[in-house]
C-alpha positions as CSV (number, residue, x, y, z in Angstrom):
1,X,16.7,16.3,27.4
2,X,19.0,18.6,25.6
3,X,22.8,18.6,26.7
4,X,25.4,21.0,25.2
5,X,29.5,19.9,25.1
6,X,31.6,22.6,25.6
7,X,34.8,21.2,23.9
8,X,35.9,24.1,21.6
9,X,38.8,25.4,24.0
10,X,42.2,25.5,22.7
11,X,43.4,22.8,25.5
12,X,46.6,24.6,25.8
13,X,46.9,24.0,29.6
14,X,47.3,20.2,29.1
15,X,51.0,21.0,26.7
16,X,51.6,18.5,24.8
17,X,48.5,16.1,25.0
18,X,47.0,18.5,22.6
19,X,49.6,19.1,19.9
20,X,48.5,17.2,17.2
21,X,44.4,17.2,18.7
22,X,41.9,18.9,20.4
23,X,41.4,18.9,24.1
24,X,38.2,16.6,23.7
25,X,40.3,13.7,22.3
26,X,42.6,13.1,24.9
27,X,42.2,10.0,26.2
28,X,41.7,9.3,29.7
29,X,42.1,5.2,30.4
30,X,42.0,4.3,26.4
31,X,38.7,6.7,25.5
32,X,38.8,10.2,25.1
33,X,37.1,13.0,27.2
34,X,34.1,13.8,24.6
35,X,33.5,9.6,24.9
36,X,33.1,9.7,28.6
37,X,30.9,12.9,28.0
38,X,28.4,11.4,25.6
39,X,28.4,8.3,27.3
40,X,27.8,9.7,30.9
41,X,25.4,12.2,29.6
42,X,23.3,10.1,27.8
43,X,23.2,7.5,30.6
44,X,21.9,10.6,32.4
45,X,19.2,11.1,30.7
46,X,20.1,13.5,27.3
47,X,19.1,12.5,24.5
48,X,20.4,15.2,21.9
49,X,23.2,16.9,21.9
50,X,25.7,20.0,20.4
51,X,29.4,20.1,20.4
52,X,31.1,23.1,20.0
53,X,34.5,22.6,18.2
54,X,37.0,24.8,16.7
55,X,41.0,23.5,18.0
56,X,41.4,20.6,14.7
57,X,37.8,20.9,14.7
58,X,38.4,17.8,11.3
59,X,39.4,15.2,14.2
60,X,36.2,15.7,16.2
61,X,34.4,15.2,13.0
62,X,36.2,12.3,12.2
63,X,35.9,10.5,15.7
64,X,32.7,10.9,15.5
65,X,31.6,9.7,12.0
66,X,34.1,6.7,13.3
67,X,31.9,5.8,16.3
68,X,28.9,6.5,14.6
69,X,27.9,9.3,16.6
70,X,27.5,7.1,19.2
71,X,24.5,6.2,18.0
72,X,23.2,9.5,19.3
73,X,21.1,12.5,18.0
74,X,24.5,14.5,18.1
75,X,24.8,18.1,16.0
76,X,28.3,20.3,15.3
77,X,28.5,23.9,16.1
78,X,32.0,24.8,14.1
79,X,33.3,28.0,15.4
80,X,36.3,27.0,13.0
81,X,36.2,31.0,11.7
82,X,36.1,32.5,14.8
83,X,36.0,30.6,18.3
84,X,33.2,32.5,20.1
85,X,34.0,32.1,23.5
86,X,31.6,30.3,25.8
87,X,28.8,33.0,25.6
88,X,29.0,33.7,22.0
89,X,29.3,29.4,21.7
90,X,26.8,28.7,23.8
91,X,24.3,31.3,21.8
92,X,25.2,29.9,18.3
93,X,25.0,26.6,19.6
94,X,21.5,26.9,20.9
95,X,19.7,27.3,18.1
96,X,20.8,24.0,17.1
97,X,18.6,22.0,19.4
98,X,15.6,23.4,17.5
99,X,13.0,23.4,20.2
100,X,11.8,24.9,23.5
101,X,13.6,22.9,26.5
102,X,16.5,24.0,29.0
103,X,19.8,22.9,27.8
104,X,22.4,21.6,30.2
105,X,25.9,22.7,29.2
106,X,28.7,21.0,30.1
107,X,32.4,21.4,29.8
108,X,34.1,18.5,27.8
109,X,36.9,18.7,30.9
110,X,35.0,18.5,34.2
111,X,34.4,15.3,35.6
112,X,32.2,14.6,38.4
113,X,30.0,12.5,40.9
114,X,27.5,15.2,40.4
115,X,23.8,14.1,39.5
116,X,23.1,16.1,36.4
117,X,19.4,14.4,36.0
118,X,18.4,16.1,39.7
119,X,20.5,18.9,38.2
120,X,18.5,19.5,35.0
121,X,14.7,18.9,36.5
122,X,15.5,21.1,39.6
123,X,16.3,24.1,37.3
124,X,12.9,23.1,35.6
125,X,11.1,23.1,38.8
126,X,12.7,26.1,39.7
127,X,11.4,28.9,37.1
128,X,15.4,30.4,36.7
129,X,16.7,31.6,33.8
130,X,19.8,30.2,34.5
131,X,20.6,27.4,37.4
132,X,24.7,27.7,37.9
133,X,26.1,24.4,39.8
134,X,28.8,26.0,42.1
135,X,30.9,25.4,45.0
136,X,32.5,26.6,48.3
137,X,36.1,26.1,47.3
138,X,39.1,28.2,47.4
139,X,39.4,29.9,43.4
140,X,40.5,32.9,41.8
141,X,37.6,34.3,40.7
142,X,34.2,33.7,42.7
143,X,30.7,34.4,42.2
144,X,28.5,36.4,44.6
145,X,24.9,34.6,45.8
146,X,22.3,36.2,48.3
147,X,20.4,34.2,50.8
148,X,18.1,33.2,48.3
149,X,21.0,31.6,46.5
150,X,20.5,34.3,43.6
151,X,23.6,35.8,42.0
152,X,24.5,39.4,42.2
153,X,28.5,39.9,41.6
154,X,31.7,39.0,40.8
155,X,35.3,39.1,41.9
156,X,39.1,38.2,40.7
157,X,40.3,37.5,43.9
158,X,44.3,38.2,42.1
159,X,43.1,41.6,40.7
160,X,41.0,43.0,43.0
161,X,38.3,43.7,40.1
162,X,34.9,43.5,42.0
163,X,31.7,43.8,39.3
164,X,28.0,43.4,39.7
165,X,25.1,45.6,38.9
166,X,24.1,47.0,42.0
167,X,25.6,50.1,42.9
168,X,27.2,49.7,46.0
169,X,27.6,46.0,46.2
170,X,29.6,44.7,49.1
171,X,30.4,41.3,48.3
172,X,31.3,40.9,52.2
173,X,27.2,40.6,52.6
174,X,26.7,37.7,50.0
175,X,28.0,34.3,50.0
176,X,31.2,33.4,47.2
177,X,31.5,30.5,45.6
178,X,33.5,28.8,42.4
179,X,31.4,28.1,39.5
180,X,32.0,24.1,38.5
181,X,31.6,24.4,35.1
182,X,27.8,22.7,34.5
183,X,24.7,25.0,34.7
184,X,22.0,24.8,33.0
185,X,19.9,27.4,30.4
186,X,16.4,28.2,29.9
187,X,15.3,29.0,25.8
188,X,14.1,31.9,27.2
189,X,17.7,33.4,28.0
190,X,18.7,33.7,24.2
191,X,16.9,36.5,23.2
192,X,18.9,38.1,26.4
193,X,22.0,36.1,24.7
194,X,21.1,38.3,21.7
195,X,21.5,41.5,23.0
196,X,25.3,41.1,22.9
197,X,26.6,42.8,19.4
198,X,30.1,41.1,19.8
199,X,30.1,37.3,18.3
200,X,32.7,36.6,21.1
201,X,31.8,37.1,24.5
202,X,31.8,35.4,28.2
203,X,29.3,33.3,29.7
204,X,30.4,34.4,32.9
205,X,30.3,38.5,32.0
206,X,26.8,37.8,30.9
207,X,25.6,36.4,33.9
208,X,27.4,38.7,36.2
209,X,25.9,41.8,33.5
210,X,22.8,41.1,34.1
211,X,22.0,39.6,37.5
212,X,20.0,42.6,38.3
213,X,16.7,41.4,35.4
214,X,17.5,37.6,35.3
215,X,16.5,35.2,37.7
216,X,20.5,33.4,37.9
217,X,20.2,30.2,40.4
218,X,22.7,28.5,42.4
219,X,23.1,25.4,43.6
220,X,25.3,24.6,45.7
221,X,26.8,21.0,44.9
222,X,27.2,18.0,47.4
223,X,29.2,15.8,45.2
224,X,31.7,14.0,46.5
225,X,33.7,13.8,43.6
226,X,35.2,16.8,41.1
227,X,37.9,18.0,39.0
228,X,38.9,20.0,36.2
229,X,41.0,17.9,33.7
230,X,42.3,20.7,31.9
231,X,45.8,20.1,33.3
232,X,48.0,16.9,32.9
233,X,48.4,17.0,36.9
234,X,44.5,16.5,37.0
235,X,44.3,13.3,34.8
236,X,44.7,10.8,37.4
237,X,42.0,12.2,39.0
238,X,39.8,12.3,36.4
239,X,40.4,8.7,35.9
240,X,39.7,7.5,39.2
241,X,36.0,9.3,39.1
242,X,35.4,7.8,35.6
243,X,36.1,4.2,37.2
244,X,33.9,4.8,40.2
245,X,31.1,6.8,38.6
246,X,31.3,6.8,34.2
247,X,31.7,2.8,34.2
């Protein structure tokens, strides 16, 4: 199974943990985030893998020709020149696994109880494009699902900005939800993926863009356990899932 790292962010929310390194090599009890990653994935299930880097893109390099890459099948996507985004990253990063399965990406920050094997197989089961693992929790921005748990909009919840393809979408008629950062991607998205002229683009604007001709899948996740790391505040957290469910 193929599993994609998103780690390239710039990590600026965590202040000075990531002055002198990227947000995928703070360490969270004495091994960093992209360890737990590669070692919870691949427990999982994945056995190759793609990390995005850019943010002292050298050090992730150098950690992992340290560790011998784990001994896993692991490839770099360097957005060094030009940090893509997540959609632009997740397209050039793609074509590195070199065949024809789903790819589950997953953010180098989020830690969870979540079971990313059932995860990966349902979206195969399902036929989707696209399976999004989301949440009904209070967020900023949400994402817009109909009964058949398909997306069709988007809203920032501080702006006002409502978006979808449908003319005349009420997003009072569909159910919102937070995205949790994992979903998972068919090969037969990229060409989709491709349309986009701009190298740097949103994962999230893609989806929401073209919910209307892509089958976009949610599932809604029982996990007891989840957080976003990308904060100091959110560490301790993170640690305490890692002891109960990375160890």
């Amino acid at each position: 199974m193929n599993a994609l790292i998103l780690a390239a962010g710039l990590g600026t929310r965590l202040g000075d943990l990531t002055s002198d390194r990227p947000k995928a090599l703070v360490e969270v009890l004495g091994k960093t985030m992209l360890e737990h990653q590669l070692r919870h994935l691949s427990a999982a299930g994945f056995d190759r893998f793609v990390i995005n880097i850019h943010h002292f893109a050298p050090k992730v390099k150098a950690f992992l020709g340290e560790h011998g890459n784990f001994g896993l099948d692991i490839r770099l996507s360097d957005e060094s020149d030009l940090l893509l985004d997540t959609g632009g990253g997740i397209r050039k990063a793609m074509r590195l696994f070199g065949n024809d399965q789903p790819v589950m990406v997953h953010n180098v920050d989020i830690f969870s109880s979540v079971d990313l094997n059932s995860l990966y197989r349902g979206h195969i089961e399902s036929g989707a494009d696209s399976t999004l693992l989301v949440a009904q929790r209070s967020t900023s921005r949400y994402l817009y699902f109909d009964a058949e748990g398909l997306l069709r909009g988007w809203s920032n919840e501080k702006t006002g900005q409502v978006r979808s393809p449908y003319p005349g979408f009420d997003k009072t008629q569909y159910s919102p939800c937070a995205f949790q950062g994992i979903h998972v991607l068919s090969p037969a998205l990229l060409p989709f993926l491709d349309e986009i002229a701009e190298q740097h683009f949103s994962i999230t604007d893609f989806y929401v863009d073209n919910a209307a001709r892509l089958r976009l899948r949610s599932v809604v996740s029982d996990a007891k356990e989840w957080v976003d790391a990308g904060k100091p505040d959110a560490l301790e957290r993170a640690a305490q899932i890692i002891k109960a469910y990375y160890e």
